[in-house]
C-alpha positions in Angstrom: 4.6 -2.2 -23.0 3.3 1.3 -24.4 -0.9 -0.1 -23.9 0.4 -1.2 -20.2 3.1 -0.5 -17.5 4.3 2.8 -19.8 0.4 4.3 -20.0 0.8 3.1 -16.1 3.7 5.1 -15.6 2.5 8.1 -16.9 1.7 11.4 -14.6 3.0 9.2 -11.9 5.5 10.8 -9.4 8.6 9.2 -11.4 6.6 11.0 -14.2 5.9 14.5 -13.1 6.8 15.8 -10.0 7.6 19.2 -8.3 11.7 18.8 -8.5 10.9 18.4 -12.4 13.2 15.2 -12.4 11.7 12.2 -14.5 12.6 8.6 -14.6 12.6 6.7 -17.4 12.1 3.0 -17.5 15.5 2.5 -17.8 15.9 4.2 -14.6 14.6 1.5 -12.8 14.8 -1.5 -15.1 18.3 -1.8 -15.9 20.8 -1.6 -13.2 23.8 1.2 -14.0 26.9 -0.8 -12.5 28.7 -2.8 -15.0 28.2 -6.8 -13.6 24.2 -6.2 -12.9 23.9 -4.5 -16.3 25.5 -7.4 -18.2 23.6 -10.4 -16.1 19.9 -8.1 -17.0 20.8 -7.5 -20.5 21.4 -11.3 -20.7 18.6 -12.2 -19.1 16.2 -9.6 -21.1 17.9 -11.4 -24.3 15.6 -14.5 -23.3 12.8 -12.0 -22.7 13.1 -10.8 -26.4 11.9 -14.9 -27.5 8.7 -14.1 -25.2 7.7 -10.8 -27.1 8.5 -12.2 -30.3 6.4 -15.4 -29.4 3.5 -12.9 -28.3 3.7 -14.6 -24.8 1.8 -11.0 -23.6 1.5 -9.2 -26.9 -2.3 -8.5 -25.5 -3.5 -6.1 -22.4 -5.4 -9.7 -21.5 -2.0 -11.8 -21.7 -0.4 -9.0 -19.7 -2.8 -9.2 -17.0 -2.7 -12.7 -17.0 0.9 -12.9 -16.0 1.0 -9.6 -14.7 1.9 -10.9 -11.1 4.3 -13.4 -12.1 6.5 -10.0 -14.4 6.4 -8.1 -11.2 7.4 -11.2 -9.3 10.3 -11.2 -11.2 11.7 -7.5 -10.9 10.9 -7.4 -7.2 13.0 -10.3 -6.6 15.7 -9.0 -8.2 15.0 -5.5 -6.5 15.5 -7.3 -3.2 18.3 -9.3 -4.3 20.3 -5.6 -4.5 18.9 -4.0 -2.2 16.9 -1.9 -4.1 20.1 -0.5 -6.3 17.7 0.7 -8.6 16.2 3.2 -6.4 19.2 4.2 -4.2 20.8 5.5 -7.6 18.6 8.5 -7.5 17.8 8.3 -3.2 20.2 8.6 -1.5 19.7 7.8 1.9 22.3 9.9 3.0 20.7 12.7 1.5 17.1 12.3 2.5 15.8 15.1 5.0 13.8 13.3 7.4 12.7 16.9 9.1 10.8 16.9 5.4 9.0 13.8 6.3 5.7 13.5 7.8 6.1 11.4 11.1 4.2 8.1 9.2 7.1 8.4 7.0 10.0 8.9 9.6 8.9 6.0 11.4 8.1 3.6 8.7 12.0 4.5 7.1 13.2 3.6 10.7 11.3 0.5 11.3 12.7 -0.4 7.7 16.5 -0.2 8.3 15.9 -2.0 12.0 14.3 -4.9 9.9 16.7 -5.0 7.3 14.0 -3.9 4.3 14.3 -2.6 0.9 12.9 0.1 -1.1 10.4 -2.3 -3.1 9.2 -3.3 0.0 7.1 -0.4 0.9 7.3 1.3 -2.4 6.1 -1.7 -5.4 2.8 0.0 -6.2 4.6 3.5 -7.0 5.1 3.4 -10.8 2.9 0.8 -11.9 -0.5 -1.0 -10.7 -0.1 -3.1 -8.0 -0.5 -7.2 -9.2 -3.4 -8.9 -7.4 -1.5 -11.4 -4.9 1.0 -11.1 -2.7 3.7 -8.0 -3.0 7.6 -8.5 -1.9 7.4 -8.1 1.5 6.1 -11.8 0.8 8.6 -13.0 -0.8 11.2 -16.0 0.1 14.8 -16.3 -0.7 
C-alpha cells in the first residue's frame, strides 16, 4: 500500500489542507462505531491471506484489480451512508454561504436523490479506477 493508494494520498486535501486537519487511512477505512468496526476487522482478517499470498504485492497486480478494491470500499461506503466521511462532515455543520453555487446545488440535488458522499467524492483521496464509479453501482 506505501508504492500505491498511500503515495496516492499524499499532498491530497485529506493530506494537507488549510484547516491543518489530516486524515489518516484509518480515518476512512475503518469505521469508528463498535458493530462496523468488528464486521471490517473481520473481514480485513481474510484480506491479510491476500497480502501474504502476494495477490497485489506488485504496482502491476494493484492496477490489475485496482477497480475491483475500490469496488469493494464504495459498496460498503454506500451501504452506511458514507459513515466514514460524516465522522469528520458534519452536515449540520457545513456552511453552505461558503460554497460556490456548483457546490450548493450539487449537495441539494444529492439529499433529494437520496446520495452519499462516495457518490460525488470517490476520486478525492486516491486515483480514480478505470470503469464505472459508485453512482453505478447495484444493491
Amino acid at each position: 500500500m506505501r508504492d500505491n493508494v498511500y503515495a496516492e494520498f499524499k499532498g491530497t486535501i485529506h493530506d494537507v489542507n488549510r484547516s491543518g486537519v489530516r486524515a489518516i487511512c484509518s480515518n476512512c477505512h475503518v469505521p469508528h462505531e463498535p458493530w462496523p468496526l468488528i464486521k471490517r476487522k473481520a473481514r480485513a482478517s481474510f484480506e491479510l491471506w491476500g497480502h501474504f499470498t502476494g495477490v497485489i504485492d506488485t504496482k502491476e497486480k494493484f492496477e490489475a484489480r485496482r477497480h475491483e478494491l475500490a469496488t469493494r470500499v464504495w459498496t460498503r461506503m454506500k451501504q452506511s451512508d458514507s459513515l466514514e466521511c460524516r465522522n469528520c462532515h458534519k452536515d449540520d455543520a457545513m456552511d453552505f454561504d461558503k460554497q460556490t453555487e456548483k457546490a450548493k446545488v450539487r449537495h441539494l440535488k444529492a439529499r433529494q436523490e437520496h446520495m452519499t458522499c462516495i457518490d460525488c467524492h470517490f476520486g478525492i483521496a486516491h486515483r480514480e479506477p478505470d470503469g464505472p464509479g459508485p453512482r453505478e453501482l447495484k444493491f
